[in-house]
C-alpha positions as CSV (number, residue, x, y, z in Angstrom):
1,X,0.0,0.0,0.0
2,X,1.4,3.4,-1.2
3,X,1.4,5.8,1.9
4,X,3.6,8.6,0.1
5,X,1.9,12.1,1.4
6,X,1.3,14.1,-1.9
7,X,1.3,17.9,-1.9
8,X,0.4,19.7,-4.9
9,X,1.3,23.5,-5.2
10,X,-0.2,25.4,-8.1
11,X,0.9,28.7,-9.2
12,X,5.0,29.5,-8.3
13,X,4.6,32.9,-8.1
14,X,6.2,34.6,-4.8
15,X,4.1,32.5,-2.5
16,X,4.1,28.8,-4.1
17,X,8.0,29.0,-4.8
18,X,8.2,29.6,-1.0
19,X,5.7,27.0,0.5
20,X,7.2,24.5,-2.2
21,X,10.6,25.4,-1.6
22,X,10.1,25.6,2.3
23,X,8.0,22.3,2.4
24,X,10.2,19.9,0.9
25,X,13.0,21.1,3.6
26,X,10.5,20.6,6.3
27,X,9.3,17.2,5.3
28,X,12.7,15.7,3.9
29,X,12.4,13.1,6.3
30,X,9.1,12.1,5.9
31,X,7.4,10.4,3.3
32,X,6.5,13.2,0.8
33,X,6.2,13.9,-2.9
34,X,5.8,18.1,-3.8
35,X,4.7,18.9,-7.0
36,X,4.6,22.2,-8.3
37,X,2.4,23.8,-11.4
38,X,2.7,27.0,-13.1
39,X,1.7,28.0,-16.5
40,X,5.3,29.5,-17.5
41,X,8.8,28.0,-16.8
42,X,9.9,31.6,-15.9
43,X,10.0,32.8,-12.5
44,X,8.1,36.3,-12.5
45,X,9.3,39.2,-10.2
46,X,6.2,41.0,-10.1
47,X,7.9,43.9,-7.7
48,X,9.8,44.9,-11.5
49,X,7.3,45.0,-13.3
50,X,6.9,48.5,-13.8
51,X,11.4,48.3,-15.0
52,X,10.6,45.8,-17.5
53,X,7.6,48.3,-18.8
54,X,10.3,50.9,-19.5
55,X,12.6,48.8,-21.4
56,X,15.2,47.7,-18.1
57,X,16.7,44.1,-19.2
58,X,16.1,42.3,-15.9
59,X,17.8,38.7,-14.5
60,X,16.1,36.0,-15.9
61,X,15.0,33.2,-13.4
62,X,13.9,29.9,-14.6
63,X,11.5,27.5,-12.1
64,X,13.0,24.5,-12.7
65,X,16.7,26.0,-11.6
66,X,15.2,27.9,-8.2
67,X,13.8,24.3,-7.8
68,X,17.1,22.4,-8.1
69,X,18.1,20.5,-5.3
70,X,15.2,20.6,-3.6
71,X,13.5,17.2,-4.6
72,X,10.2,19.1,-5.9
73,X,8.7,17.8,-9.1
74,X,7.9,20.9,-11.9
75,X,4.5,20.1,-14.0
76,X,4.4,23.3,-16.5
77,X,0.9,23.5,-17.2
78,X,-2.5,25.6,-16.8
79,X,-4.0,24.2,-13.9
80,X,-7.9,24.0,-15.3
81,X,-10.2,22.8,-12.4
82,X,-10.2,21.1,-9.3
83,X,-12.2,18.1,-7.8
84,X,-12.1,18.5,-4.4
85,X,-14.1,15.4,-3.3
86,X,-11.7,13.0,-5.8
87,X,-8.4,14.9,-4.4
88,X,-7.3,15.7,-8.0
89,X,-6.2,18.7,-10.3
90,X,-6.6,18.7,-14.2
91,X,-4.0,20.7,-15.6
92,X,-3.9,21.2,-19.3
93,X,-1.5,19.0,-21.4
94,X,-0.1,17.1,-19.0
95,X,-3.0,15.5,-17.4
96,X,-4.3,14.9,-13.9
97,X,-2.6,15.4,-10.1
98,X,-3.8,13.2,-7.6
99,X,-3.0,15.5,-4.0
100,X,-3.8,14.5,-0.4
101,X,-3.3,18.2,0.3
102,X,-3.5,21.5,-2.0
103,X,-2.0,24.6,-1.7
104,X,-3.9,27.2,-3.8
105,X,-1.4,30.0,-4.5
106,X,-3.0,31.2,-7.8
107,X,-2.0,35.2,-7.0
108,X,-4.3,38.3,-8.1
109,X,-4.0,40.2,-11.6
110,X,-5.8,43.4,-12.2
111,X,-8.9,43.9,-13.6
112,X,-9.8,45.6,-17.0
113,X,-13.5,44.5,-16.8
114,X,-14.7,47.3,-14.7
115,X,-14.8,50.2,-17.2
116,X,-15.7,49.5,-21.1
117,X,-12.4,49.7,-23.5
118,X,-10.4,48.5,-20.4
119,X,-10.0,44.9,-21.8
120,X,-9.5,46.5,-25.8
121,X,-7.4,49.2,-25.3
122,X,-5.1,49.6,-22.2
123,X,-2.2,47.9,-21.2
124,X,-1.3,45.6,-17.9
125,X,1.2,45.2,-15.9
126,X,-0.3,41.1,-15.3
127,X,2.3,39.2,-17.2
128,X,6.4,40.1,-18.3
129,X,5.6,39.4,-21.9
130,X,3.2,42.1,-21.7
131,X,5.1,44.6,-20.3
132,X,7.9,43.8,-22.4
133,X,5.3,44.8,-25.9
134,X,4.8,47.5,-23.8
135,X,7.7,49.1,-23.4
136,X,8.5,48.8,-26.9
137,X,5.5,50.7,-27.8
138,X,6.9,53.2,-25.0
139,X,9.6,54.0,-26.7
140,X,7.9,54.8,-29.9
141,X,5.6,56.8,-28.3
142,X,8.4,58.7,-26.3
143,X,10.2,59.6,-29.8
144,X,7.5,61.2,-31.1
145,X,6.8,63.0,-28.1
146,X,3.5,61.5,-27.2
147,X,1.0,61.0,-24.3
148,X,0.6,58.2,-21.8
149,X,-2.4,58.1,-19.2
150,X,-1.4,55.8,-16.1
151,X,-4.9,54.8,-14.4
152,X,-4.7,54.2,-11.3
153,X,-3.2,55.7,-7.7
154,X,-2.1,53.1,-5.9
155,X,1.2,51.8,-5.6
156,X,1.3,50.1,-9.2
157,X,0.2,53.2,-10.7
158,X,2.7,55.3,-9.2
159,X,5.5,53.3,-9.8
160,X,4.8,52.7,-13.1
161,X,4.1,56.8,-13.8
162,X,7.3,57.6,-11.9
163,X,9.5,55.3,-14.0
164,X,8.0,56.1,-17.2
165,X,8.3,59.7,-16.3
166,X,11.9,59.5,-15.2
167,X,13.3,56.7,-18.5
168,X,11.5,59.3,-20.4
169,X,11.5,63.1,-19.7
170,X,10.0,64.1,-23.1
171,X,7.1,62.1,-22.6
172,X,3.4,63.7,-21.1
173,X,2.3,61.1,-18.9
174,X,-0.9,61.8,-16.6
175,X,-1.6,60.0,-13.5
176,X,-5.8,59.3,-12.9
177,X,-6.9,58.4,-10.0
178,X,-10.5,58.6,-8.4
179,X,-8.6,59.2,-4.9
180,X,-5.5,61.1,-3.7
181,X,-2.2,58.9,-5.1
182,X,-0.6,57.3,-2.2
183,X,-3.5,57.4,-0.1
184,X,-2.1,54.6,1.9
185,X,1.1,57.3,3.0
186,X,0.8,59.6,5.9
187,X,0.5,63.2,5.4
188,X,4.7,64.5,5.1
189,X,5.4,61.1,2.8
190,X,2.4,62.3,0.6
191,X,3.5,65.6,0.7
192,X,7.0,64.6,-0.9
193,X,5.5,62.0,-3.1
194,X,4.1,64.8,-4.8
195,X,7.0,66.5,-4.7
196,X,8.7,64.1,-7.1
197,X,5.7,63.6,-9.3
198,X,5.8,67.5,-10.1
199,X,9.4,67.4,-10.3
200,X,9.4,64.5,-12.5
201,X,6.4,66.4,-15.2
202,X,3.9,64.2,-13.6
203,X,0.3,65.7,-14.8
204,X,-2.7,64.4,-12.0
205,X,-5.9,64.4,-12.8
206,X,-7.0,63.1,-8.7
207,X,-11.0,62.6,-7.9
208,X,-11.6,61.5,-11.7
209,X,-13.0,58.4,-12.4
210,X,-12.3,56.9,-15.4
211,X,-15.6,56.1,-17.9
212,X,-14.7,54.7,-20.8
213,X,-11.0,54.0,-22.4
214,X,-10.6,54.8,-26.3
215,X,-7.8,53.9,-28.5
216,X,-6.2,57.6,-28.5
217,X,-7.9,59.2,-25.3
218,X,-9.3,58.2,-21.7
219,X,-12.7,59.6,-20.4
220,X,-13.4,61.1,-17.6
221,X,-16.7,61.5,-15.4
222,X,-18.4,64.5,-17.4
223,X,-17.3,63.4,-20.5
224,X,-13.5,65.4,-20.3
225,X,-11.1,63.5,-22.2
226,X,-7.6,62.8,-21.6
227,X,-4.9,62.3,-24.5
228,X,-3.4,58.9,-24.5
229,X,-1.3,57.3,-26.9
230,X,-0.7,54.5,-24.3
231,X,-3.0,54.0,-21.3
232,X,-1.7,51.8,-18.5
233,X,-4.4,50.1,-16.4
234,X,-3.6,49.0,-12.5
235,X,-6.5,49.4,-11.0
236,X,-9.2,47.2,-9.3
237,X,-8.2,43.5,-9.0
238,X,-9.6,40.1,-9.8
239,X,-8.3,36.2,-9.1
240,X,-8.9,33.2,-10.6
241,X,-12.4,31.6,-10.3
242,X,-11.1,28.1,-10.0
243,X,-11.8,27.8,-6.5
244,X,-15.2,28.8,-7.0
245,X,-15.6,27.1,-10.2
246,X,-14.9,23.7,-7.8
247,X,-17.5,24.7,-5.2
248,X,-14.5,25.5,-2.6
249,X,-16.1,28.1,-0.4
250,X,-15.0,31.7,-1.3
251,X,-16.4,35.1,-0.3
252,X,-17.8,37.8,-2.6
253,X,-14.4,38.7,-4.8
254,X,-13.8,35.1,-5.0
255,X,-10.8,34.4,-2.0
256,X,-10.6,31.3,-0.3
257,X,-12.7,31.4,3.1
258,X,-9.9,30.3,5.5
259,X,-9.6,29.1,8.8
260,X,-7.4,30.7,11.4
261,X,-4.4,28.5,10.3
262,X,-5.3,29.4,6.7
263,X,-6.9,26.4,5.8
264,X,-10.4,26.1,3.4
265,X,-13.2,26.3,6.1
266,X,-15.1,24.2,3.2
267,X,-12.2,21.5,2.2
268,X,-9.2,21.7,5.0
269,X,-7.1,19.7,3.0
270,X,-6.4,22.8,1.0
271,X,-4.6,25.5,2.6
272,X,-4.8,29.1,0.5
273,X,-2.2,31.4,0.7
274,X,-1.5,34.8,-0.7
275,X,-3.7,36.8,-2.8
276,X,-6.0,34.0,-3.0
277,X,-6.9,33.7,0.5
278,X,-9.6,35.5,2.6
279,X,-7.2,35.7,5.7
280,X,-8.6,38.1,8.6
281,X,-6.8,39.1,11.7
282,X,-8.3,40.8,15.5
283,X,-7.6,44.7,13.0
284,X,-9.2,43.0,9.8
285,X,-8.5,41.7,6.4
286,X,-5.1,41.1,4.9
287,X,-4.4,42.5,1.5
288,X,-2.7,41.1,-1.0
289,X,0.9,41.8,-1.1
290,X,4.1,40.6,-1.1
291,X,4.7,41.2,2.2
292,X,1.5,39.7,3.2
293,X,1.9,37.1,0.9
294,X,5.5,35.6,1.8
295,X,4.3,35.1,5.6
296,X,1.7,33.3,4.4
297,X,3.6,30.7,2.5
298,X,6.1,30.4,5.0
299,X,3.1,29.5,7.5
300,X,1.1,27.2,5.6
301,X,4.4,25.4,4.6
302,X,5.3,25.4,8.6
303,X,2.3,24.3,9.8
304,X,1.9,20.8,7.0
305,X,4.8,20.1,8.6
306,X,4.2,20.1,12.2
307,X,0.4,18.4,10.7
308,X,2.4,15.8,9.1
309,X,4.6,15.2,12.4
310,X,1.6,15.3,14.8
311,X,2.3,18.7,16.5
312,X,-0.1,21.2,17.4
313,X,-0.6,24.4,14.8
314,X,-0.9,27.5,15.9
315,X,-3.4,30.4,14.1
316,X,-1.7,32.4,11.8
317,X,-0.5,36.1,12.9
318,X,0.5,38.9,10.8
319,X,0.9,42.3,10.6
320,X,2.1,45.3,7.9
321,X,5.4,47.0,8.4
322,X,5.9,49.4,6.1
323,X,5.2,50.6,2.2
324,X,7.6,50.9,0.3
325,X,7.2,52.9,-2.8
326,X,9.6,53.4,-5.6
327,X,9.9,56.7,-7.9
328,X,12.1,55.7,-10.7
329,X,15.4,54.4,-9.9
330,X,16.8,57.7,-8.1
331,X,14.1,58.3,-5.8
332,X,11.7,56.2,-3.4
333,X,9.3,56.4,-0.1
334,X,9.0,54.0,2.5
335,X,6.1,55.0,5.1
336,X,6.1,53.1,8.3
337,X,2.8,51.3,9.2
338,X,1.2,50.0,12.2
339,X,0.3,46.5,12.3
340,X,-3.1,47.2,10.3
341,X,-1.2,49.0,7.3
342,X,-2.2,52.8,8.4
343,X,0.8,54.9,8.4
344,X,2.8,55.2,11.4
345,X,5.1,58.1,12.5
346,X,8.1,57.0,10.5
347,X,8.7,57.3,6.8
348,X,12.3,58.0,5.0
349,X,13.0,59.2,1.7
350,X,16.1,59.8,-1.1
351,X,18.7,57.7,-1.2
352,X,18.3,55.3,1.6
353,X,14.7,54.8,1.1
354,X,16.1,53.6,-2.8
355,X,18.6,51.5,-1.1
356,X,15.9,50.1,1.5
357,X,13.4,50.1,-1.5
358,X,16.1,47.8,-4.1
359,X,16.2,45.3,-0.8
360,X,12.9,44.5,-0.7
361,X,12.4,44.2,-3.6
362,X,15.6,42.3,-4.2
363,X,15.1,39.7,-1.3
364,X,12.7,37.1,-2.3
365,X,15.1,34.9,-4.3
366,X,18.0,34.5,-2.3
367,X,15.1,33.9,0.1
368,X,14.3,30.9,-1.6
369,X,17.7,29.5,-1.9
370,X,18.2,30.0,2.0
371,X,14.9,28.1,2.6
372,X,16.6,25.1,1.1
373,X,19.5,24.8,3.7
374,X,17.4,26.3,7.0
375,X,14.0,28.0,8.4
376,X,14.4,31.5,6.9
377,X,12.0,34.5,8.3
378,X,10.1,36.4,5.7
379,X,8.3,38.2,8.1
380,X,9.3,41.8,9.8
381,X,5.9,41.7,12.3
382,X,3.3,39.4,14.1
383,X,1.2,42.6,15.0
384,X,1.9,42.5,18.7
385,X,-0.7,43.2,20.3
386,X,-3.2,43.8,17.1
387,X,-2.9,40.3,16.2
388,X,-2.8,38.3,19.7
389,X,-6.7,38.0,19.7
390,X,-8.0,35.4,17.0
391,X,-10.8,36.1,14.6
């Protein structure tokens, strides 16, 4: 009789290269297979995006050689539904995953349904192939001194105008957003992220909603329209409706319902992790990020082991440190959070908030290679006190 554990990760995106990396240390003594599945054989660093939108040649990182050494089978495939009462995956061209447990770390792109022309006529920052098109259509634009329209405030929007803005001075790009950009900063780092956006030509049109993209132009609530001979869409998010699709319980934007130690309140043989998971603390509900996101991975990784060895699991705790914002590759923001992401006191700026800024962003993979010789921490806060009741 075959008693080998089997522990299917799909999607290796931040998250899944870290539980499947993590796991496979964990459980090397015990009787377990680790298979991971992702569409693409490239490792995607979504923190660069917005450099690989301007044209920056970045490192590339292929799955299978993070994975070496570890003992983790690579399936490269679209994972296409789930049967969670037979314990199996379907994933397209290669066939079917039998799994005694699941982890779900299909991560969170951004949504060009919400406003018509989205889908047709603006540009995402979702995939590297993308962004690479993009970029080349950047530069034409830039040479003939053209217009881009970045929608979108948050932090993918104003990386991605700040960037553009600084690779290309010549270039009119206008940053819309329905709400003030970096809402998420206190007051003095908002103050000098707009700083940088005037000094960098940044043009913001800021309590506009967008109505309708067209192929030249954006519209605006009352029918003002807004130049564009790119538009960039990061706003609003969506994830993948596979875990609805296969009647795993999920709330209203389609995020595994978990359990305090991040397991499917409908199917606890599936632990969700990342952007795909529902995960509340005592201040509220986590949002997906990286820094979020890592934790999460490290956790559900953690606590299969101890599962798997017969020792108690304890609830999940997390809470946000900082936000750390790029602007271009001279300038950045970091703002200091308290354990439910609102700003804090703290923020730095310049040079060592670029220095602090490239670390973050830089830390993931040599993160994973650690995790194959010992217990790395990916986590700079449990929310102290915040996070000490559970939901």
């Amino acid at each position: 009789m075959n008693t080998t554990h089997r522990i299917v990760v799909i999607g290796a995106g931040y998250t899944g290269m870290l539980a499947a990396i993590r796991l496979a240390r964990r459980t090397r003594k015990l009787d377990v297979e680790i298979t991971l599945v992702n569409p693409s054989a490239r490792f995607t660093e979504r923190l660069r995006m917005h450099q690989i939108a301007t044209g920056q040649e970045l490192a590339e990182h292929q799955i299978p050689e993070i994975l070496a050494g570890t003992g983790v089978e690579f399936v490269q495939g679209w994972a296409t539904s789930i049967d969670p009462e037979a314990q199996r995956v379907y994933v397209d061209g290669t066939g079917t995953l039998r799994y005694d447990e699941l982890i779900y770390a299909l991560g969170s792109s951004t949504d060009t349904s919400i406003v018509p022309g989205a889908a047709d006529h603006a540009w995402t920052l979702n995939d590297p192939r993308t962004a690479h098109r993009f970029s080349e259509h950047l530069a034409v634009v830039a040479a003939n001194g053209g217009t881009v329209a970045v929608c979108g405030g948050g932090l993918t929007g104003i990386e991605a105008a700040t960037e553009i803005a600084e690779s290309y001075p010549g270039l009119r790009v206008t940053l819309i957003s329905s709400t003030e950009p970096g809402a998420m900063l206190g007051d003095r780092a908002r103050v000098y992220l707009n700083k940088t956006l005037d000094r960098l030509g940044i043009v913001r049109e800021v309590g506009r909603a967008v109505t309708k993209v067209l192929p030249d132009a954006v519209e605006l609530s009352g029918g003002e329209l807004v130049s564009a001979d790119l538009t960039l869409w990061t706003t609003g998010v969506r994830v993948s409706p596979l875990a609805a699709q296969a009647g795993i319980e999920t709330d209203a934007r389609g995020l595994i319902v978990v359990d305090p130690t991040l397991r499917s309140v409908s199917h606890p043989n599936i632990h969700a992790i990342g952007d795909a998971a529902a995960v509340r603390q005592a201040w509220g509900q986590i949002h997906g990020t990286c820094q979020s996101g890592m934790p999460t991975a490290a956790y559900a990784a953690d606590s299969i082991a101890r599962q798997l060895q017969g020792k108690k699991v304890e609830p999940f705790r997390f809470g946000y440190f900082h936000q750390p914002v790029s602007l271009g590759r001279k300038d950045a923001v970091i703002q200091f959070t308290k354990a439910d992401d609102t700003p804090g006191r703290f923020y730095l700026t310049g040079r060592a908030a670029v220095l602090y800024k490239e670390s973050v962003s830089s830390s993931p993979l040599p993160s994973f290679e650690l995790s194959k010789k010992m217990t790395v921490s990916v986590q700079l806060s449990k929310g102290g006190k915040a996070t000490r009741r559970t939901v």
